[in-house]
VOFILUM-44178 format. One record per atom (N, C-alpha, C, O, CB): residue number from 1; atom name; x, y, z. Coordinates in Angstrom, 3 decimals. Atoms other than C-alpha are relative to their C-alpha. Glycine has a CB too. Example, Ala and Ser with C-alpha at 12.3 -4.5 7.8 and 13.67 -1.06 7.14 Angstrom:
REM VOFILUM-44178
{1 "N" {0.890 -1.190 0.000}}
{1 "CA" {12.300 -4.500 7.800}}
{1 "C" {0.900 1.200 0.000}}
{1 "O" {1.936 1.181 0.665}}
{1 "CB" {-0.992 0.027 1.246}}
{2 "N" {-0.820 -1.190 -0.060}}
{2 "CA" {13.670 -1.060 7.140}}
{2 "C" {-0.770 1.090 0.730}}
{2 "O" {-0.261 2.198 0.899}}
{2 "CB" {0.414 0.462 -1.415}}
END
This chain:
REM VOFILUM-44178
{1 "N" {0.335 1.117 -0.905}}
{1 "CA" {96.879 74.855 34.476}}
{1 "C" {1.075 -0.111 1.080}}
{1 "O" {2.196 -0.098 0.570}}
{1 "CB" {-0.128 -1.352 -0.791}}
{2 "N" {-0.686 -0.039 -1.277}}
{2 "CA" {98.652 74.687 38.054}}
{2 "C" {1.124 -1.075 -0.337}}
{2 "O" {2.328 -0.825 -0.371}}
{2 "CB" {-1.009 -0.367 1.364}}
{3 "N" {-0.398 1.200 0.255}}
{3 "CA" {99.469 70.927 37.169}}
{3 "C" {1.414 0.251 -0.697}}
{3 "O" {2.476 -0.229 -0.300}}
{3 "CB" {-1.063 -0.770 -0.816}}
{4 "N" {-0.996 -0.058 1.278}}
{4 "CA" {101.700 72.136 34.000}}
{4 "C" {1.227 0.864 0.482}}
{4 "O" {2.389 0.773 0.087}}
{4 "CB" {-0.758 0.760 -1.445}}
{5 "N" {-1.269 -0.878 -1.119}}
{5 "CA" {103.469 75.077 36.915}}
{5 "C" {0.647 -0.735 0.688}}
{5 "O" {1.828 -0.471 0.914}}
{5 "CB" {-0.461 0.981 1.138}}
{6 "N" {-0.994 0.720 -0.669}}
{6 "CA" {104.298 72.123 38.961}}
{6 "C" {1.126 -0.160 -0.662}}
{6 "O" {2.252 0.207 -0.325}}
{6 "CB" {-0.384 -1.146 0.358}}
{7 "N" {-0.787 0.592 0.659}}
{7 "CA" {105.702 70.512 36.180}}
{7 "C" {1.567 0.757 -0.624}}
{7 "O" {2.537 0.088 -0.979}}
{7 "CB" {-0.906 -0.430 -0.925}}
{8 "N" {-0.832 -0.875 0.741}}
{8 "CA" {108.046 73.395 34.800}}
{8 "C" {0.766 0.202 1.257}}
{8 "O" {1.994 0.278 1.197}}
{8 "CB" {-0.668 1.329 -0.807}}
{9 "N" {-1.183 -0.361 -1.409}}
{9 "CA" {109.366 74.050 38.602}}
{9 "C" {0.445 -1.111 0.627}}
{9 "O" {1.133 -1.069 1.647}}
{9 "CB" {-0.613 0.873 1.320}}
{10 "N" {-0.867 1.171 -0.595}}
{10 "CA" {110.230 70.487 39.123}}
{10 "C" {1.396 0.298 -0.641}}
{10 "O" {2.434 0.622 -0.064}}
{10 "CB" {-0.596 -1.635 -0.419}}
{11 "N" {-0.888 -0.288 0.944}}
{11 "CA" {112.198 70.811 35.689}}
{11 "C" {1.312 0.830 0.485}}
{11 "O" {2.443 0.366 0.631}}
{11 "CB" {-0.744 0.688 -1.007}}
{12 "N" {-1.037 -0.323 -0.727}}
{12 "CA" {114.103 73.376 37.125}}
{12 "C" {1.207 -0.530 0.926}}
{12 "O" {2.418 -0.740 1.003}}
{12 "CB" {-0.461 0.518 0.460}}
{13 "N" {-1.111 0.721 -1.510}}
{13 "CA" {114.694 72.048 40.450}}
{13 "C" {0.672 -1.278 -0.349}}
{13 "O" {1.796 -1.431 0.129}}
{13 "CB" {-1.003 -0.536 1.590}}
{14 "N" {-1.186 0.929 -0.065}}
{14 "CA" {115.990 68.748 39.302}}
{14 "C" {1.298 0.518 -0.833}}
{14 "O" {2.393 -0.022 -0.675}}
{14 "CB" {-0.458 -1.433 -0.572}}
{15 "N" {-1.274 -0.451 0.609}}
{15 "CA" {118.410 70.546 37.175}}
{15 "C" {0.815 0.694 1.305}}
{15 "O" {2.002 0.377 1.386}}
{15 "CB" {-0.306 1.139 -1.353}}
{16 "N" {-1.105 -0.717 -1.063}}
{16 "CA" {120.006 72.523 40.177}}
{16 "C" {-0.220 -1.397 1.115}}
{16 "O" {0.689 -1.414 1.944}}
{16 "CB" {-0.585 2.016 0.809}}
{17 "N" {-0.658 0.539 -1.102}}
{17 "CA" {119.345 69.335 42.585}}
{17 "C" {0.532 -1.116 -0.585}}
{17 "O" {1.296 -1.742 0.150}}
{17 "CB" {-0.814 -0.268 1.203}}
{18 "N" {-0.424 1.414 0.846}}
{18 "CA" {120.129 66.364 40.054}}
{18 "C" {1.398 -0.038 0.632}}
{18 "O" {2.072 0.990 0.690}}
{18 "CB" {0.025 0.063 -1.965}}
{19 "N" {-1.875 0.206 -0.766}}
{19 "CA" {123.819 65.009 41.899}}
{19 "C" {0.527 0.141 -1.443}}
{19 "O" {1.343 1.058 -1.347}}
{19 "CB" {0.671 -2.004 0.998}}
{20 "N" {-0.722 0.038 1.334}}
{20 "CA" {125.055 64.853 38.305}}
{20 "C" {0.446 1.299 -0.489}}
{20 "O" {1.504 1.700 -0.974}}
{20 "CB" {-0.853 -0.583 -1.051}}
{21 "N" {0.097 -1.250 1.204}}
{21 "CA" {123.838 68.152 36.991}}
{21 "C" {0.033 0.894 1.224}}
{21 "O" {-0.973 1.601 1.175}}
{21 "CB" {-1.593 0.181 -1.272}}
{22 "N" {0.115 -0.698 -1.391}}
{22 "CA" {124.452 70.009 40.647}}
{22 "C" {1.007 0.926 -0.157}}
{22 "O" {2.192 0.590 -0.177}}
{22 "CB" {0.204 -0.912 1.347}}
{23 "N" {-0.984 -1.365 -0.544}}
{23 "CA" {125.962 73.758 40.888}}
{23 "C" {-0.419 -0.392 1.380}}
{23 "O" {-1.578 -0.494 1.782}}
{23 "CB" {-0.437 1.912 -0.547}}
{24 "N" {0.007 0.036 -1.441}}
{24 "CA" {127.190 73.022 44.716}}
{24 "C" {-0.663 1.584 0.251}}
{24 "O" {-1.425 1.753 1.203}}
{24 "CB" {1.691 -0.320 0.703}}
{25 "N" {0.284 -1.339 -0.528}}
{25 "CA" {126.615 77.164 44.507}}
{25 "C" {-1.793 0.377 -0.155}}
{25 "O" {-2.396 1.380 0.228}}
{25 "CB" {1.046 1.135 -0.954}}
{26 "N" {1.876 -0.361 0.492}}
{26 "CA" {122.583 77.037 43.361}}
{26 "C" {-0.705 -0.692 1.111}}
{26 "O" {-1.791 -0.301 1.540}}
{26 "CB" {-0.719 -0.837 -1.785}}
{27 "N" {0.551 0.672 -1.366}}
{27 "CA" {122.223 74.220 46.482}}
{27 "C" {-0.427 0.491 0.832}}
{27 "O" {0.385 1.268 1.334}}
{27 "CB" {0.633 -0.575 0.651}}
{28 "N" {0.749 -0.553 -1.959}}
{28 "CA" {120.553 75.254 49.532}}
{28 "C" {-0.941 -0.136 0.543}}
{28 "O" {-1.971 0.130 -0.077}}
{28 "CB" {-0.246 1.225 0.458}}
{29 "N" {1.017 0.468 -0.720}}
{29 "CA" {118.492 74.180 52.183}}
{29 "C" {-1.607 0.172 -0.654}}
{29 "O" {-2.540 -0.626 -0.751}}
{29 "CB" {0.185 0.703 1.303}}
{30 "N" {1.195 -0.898 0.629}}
{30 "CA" {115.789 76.124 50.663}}
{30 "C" {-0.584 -0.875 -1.311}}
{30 "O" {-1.772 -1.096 -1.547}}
{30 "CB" {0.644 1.682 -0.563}}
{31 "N" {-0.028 1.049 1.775}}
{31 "CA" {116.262 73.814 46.878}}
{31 "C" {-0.406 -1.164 0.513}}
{31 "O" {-1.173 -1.969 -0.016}}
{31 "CB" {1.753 -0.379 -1.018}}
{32 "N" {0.313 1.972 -0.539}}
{32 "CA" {116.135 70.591 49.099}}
{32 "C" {-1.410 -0.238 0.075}}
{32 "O" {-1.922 -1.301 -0.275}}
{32 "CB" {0.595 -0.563 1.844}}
{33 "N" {0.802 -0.041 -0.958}}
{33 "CA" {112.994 71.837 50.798}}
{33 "C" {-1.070 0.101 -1.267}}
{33 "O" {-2.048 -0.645 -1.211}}
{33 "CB" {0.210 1.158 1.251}}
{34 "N" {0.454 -0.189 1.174}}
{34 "CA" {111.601 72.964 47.285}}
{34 "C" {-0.365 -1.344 -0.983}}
{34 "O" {-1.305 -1.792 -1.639}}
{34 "CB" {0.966 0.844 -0.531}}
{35 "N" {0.121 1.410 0.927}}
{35 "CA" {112.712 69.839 45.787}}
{35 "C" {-1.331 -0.970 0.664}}
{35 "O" {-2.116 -1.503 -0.120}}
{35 "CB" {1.720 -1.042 0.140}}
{36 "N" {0.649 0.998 -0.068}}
{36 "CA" {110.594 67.729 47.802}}
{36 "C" {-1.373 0.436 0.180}}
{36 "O" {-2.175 -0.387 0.621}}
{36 "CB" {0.496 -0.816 0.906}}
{37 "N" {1.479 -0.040 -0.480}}
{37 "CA" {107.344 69.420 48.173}}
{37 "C" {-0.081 -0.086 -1.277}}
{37 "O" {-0.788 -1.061 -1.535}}
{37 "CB" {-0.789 1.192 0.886}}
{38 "N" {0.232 0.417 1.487}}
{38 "CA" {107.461 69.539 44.269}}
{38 "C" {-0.344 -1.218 -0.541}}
{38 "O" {-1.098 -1.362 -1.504}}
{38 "CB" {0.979 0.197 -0.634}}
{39 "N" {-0.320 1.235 -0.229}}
{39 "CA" {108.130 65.974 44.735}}
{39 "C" {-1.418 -0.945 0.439}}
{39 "O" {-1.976 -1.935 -0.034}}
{39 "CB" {1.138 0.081 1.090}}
{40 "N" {1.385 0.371 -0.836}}
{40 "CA" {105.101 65.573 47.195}}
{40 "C" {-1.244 0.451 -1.031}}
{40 "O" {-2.196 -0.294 -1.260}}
{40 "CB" {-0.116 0.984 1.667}}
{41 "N" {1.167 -0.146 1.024}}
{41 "CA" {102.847 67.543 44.537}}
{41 "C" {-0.096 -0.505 -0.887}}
{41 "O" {-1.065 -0.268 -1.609}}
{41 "CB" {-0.234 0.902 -0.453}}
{42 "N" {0.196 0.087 1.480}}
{42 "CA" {103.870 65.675 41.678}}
{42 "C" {-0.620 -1.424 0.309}}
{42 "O" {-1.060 -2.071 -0.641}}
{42 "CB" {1.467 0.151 -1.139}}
{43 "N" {0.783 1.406 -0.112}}
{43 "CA" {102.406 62.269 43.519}}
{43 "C" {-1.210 0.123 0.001}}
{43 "O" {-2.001 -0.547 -0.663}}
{43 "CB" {0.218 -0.787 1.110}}
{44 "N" {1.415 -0.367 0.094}}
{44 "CA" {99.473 63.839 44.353}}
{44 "C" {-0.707 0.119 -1.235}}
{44 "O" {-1.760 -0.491 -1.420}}
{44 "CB" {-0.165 1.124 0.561}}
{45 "N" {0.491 0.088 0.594}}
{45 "CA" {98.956 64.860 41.390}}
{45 "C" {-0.231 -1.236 -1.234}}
{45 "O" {-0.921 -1.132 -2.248}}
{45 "CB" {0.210 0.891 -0.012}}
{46 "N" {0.016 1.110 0.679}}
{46 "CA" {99.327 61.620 39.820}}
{46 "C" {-0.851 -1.009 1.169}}
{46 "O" {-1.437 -1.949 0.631}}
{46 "CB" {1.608 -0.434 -0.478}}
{47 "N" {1.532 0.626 -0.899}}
{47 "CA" {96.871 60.025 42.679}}
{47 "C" {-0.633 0.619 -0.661}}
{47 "O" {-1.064 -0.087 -1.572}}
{47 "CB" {-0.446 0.232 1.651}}
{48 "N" {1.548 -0.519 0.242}}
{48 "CA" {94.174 62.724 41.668}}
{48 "C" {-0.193 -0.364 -1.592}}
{48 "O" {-1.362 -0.401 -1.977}}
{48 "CB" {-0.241 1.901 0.337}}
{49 "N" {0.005 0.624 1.608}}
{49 "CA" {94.825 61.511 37.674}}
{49 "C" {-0.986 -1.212 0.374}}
{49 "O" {-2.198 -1.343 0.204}}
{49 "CB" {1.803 -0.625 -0.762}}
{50 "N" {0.470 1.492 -0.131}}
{50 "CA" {94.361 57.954 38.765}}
{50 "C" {-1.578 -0.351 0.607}}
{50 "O" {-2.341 -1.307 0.475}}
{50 "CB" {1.087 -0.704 1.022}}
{51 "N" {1.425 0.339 -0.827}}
{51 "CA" {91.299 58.608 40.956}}
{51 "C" {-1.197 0.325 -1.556}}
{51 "O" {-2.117 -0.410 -1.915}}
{51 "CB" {-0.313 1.502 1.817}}
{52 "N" {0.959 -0.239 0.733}}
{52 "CA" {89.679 60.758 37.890}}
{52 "C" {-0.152 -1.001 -1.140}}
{52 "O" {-1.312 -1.115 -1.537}}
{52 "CB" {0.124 1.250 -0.380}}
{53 "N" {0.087 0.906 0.653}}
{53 "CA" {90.464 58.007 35.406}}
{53 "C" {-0.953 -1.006 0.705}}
{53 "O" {-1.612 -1.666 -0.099}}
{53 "CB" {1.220 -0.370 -0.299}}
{54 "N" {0.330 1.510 -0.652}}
{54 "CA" {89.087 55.379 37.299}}
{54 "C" {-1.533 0.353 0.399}}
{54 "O" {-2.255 -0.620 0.613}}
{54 "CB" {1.127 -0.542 1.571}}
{55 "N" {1.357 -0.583 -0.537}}
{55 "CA" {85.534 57.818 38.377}}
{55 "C" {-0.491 -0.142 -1.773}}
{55 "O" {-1.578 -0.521 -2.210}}
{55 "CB" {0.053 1.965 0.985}}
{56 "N" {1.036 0.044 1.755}}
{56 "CA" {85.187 58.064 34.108}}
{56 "C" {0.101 -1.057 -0.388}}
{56 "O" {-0.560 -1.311 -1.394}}
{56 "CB" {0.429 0.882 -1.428}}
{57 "N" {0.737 1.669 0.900}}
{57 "CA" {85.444 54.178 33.441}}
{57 "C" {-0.999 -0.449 1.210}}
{57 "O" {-1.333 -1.629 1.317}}
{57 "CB" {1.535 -1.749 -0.386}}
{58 "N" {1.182 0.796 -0.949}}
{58 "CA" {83.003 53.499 36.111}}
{58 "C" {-1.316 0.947 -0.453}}
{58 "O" {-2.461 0.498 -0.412}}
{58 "CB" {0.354 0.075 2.046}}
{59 "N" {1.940 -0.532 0.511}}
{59 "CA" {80.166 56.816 34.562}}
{59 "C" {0.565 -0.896 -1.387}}
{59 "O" {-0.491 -0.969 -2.016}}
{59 "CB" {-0.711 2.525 -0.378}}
{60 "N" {-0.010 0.532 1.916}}
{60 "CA" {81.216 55.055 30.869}}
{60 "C" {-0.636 -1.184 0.673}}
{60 "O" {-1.558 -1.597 -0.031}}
{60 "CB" {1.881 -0.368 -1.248}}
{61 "N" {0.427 1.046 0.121}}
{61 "CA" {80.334 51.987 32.743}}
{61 "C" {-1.267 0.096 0.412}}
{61 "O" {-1.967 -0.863 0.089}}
{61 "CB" {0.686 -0.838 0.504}}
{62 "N" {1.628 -0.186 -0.303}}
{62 "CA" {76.791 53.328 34.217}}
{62 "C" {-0.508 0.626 -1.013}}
{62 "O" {-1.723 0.437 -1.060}}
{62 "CB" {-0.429 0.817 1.258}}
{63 "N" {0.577 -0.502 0.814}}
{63 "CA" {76.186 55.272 31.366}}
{63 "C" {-0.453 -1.458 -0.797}}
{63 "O" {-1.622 -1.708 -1.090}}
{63 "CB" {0.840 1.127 -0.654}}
{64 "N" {0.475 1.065 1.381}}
{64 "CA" {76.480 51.790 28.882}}
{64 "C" {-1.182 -0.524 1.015}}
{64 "O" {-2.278 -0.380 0.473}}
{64 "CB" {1.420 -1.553 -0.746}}
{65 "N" {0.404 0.674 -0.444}}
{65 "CA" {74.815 50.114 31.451}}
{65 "C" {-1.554 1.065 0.579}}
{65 "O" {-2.369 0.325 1.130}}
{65 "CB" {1.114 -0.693 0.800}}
{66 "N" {1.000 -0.323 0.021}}
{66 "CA" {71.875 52.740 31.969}}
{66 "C" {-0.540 0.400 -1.515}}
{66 "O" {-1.729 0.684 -1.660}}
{66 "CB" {0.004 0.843 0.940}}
{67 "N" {0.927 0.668 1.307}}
{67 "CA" {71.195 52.484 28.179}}
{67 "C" {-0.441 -0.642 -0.530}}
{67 "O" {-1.103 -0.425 -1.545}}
{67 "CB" {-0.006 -0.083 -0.630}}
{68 "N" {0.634 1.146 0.259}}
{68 "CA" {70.476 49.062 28.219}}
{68 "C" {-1.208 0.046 0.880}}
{68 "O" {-2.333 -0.315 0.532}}
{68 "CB" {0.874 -1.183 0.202}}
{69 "N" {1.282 0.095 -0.865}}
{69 "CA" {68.257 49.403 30.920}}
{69 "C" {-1.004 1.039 -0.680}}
{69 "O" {-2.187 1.036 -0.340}}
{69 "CB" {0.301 0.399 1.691}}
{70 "N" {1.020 -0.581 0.521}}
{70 "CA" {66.721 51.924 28.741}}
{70 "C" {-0.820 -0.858 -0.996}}
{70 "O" {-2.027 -1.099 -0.973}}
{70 "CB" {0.461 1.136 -0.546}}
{71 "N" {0.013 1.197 1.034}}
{71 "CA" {66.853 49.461 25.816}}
{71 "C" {-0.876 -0.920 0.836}}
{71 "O" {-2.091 -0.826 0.666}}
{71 "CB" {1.605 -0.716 -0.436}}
{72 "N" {0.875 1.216 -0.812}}
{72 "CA" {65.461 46.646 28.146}}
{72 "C" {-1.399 0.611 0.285}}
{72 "O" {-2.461 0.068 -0.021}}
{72 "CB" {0.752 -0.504 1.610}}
{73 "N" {2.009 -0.823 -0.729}}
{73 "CA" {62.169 49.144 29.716}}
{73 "C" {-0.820 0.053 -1.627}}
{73 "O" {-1.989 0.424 -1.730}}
{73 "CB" {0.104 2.691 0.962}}
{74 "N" {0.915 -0.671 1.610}}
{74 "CA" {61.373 49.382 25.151}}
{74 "C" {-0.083 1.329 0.298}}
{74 "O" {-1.234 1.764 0.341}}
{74 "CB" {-1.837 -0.573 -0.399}}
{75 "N" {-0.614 -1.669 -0.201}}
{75 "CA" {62.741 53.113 25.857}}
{75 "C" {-1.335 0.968 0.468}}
{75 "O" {-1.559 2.149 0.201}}
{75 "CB" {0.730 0.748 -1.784}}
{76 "N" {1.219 -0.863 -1.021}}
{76 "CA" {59.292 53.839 28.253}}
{76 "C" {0.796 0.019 0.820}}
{76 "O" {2.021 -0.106 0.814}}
{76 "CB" {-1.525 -0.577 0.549}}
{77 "N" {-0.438 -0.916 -1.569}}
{77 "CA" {59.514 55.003 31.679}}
{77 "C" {0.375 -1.625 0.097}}
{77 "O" {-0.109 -2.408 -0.720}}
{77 "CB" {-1.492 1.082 1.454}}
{78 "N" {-0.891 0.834 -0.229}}
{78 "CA" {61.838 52.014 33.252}}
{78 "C" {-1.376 -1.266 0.893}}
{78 "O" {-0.985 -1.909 1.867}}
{78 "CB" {1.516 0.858 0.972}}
{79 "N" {1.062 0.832 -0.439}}
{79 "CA" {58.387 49.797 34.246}}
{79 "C" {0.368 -1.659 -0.395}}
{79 "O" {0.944 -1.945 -1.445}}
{79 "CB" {-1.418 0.576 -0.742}}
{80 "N" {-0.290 0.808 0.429}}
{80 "CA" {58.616 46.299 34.435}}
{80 "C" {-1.082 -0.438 -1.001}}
{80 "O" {-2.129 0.170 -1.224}}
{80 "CB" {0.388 -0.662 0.881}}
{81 "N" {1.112 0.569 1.051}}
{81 "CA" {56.960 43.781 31.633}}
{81 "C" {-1.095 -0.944 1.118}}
{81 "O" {-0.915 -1.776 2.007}}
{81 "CB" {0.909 -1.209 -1.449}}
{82 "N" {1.130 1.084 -0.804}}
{82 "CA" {53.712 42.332 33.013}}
{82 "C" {-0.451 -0.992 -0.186}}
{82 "O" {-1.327 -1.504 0.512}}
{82 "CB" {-0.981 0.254 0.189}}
{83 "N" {0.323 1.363 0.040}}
{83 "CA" {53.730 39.229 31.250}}
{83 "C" {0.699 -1.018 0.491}}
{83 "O" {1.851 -0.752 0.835}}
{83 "CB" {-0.148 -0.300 -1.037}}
{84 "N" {-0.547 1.057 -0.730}}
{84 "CA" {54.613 36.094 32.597}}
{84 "C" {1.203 -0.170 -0.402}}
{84 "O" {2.161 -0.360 0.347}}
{84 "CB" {-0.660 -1.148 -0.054}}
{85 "N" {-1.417 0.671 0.544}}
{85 "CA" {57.287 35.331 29.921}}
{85 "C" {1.110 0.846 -0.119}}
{85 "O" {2.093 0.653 -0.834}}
{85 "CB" {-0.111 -0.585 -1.377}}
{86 "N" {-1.221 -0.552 -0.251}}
{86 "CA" {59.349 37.909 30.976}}
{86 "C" {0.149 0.463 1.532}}
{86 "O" {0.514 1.539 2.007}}
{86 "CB" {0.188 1.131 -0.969}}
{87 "N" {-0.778 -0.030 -1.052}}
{87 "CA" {59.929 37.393 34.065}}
{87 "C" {1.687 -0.191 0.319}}
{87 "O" {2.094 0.101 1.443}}
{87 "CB" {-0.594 -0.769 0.542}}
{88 "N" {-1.166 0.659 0.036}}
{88 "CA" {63.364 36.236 33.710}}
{88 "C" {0.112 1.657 -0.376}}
{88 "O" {0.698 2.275 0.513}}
{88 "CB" {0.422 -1.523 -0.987}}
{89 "N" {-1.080 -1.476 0.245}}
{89 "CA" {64.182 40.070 32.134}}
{89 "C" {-0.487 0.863 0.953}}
{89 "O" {-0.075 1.998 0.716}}
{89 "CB" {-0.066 0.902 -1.618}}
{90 "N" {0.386 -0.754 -0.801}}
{90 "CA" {62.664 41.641 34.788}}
{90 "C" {0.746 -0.081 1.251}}
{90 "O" {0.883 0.898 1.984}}
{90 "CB" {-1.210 -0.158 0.087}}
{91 "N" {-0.999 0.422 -0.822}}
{91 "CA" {65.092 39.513 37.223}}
{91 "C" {1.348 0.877 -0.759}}
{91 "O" {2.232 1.333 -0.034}}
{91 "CB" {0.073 -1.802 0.034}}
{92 "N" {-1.284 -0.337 0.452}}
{92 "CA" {67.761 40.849 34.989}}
{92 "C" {-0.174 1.330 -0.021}}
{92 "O" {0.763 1.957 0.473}}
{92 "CB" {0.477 -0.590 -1.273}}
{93 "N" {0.263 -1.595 -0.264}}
{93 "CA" {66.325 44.476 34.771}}
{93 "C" {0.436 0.159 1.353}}
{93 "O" {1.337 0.987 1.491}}
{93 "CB" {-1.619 0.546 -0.152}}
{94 "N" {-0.015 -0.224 -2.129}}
{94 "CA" {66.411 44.335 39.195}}
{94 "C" {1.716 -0.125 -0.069}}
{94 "O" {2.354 0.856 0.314}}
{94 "CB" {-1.064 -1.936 1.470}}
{95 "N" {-1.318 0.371 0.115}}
{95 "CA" {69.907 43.082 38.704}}
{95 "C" {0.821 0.928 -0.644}}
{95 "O" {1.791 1.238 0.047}}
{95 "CB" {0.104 -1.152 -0.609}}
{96 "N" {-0.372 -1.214 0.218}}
{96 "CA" {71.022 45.956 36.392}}
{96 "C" {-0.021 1.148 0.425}}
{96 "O" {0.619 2.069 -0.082}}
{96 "CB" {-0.223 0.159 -0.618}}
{97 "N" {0.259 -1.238 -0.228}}
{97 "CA" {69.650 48.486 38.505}}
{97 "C" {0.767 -0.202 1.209}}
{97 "O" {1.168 0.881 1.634}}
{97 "CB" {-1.461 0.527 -0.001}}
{98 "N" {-0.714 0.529 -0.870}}
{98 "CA" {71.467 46.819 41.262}}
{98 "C" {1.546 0.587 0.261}}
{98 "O" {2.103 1.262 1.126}}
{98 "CB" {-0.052 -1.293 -0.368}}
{99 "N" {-1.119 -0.716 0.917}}
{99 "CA" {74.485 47.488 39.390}}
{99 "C" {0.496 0.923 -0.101}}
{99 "O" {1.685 1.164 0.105}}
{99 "CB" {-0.083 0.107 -0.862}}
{100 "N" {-0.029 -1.544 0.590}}
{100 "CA" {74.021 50.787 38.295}}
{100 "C" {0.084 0.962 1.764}}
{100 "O" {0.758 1.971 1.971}}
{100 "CB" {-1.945 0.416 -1.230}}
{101 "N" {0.251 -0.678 -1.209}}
{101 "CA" {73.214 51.915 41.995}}
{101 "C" {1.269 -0.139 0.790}}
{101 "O" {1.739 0.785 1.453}}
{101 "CB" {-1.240 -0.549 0.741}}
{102 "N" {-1.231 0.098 -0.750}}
{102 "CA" {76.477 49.974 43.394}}
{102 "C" {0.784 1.319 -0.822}}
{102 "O" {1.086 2.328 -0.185}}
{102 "CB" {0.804 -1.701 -0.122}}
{103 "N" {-0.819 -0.952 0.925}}
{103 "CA" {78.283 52.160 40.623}}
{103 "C" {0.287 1.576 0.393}}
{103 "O" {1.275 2.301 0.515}}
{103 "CB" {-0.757 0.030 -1.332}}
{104 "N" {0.305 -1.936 0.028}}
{104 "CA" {76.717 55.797 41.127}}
{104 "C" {0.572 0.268 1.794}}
{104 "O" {0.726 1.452 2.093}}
{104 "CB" {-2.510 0.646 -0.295}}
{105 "N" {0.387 -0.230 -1.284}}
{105 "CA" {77.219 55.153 45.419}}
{105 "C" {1.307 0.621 -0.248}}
{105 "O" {1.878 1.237 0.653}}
{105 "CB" {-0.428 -1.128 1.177}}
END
């Protein structure tokens, strides 16, 4: 995994740029320049974490939320009920699909 190469050539580099743990003779423009794009990839790759976390609790949340709507249709094709006394779940069916559609955009 690329991710796990960043990670092993940061390792490095903060050992030769750490001020603490610094051979002045391993320094060079070149380590600085190293250090920080390592630096720059290791945010990124902790943005693209955060984005994919955050894309799988929103399908976990259309998935629960398109099995109720399966649950709600009595697991036919997603039709509403045609009697009167469910109108009220048929407002709430429109409203789940509502939902589900903000979710998937």
């Amino acid at each position: 995994h690329s991710f796990d190469a960043i990670d092993k050539m940061d390792r490095i580099l903060v050992k030769t740029m750490h001020p603490n743990k610094r051979n002045d003779s391993l320094r060079s423009d070149t380590d600085a320049w190293k250090y920080l794009i390592i630096h720059d990839l290791k945010r990124k790759k902790t943005d693209v974490h955060r984005k994919i976390q955050k894309k799988t609790h929103e399908t976990r949340a259309a998935t629960k939320l398109a099995g109720s709507l399966e649950h709600f249709s009595g697991n036919k094709s997603n039709e509403f009920h045609q009697t009167e006394s469910s109108t009220a779940r048929n407002v709430s069916f429109i409203h789940k699909l509502n939902c589900l559609e903000r979710i998937l955009r």
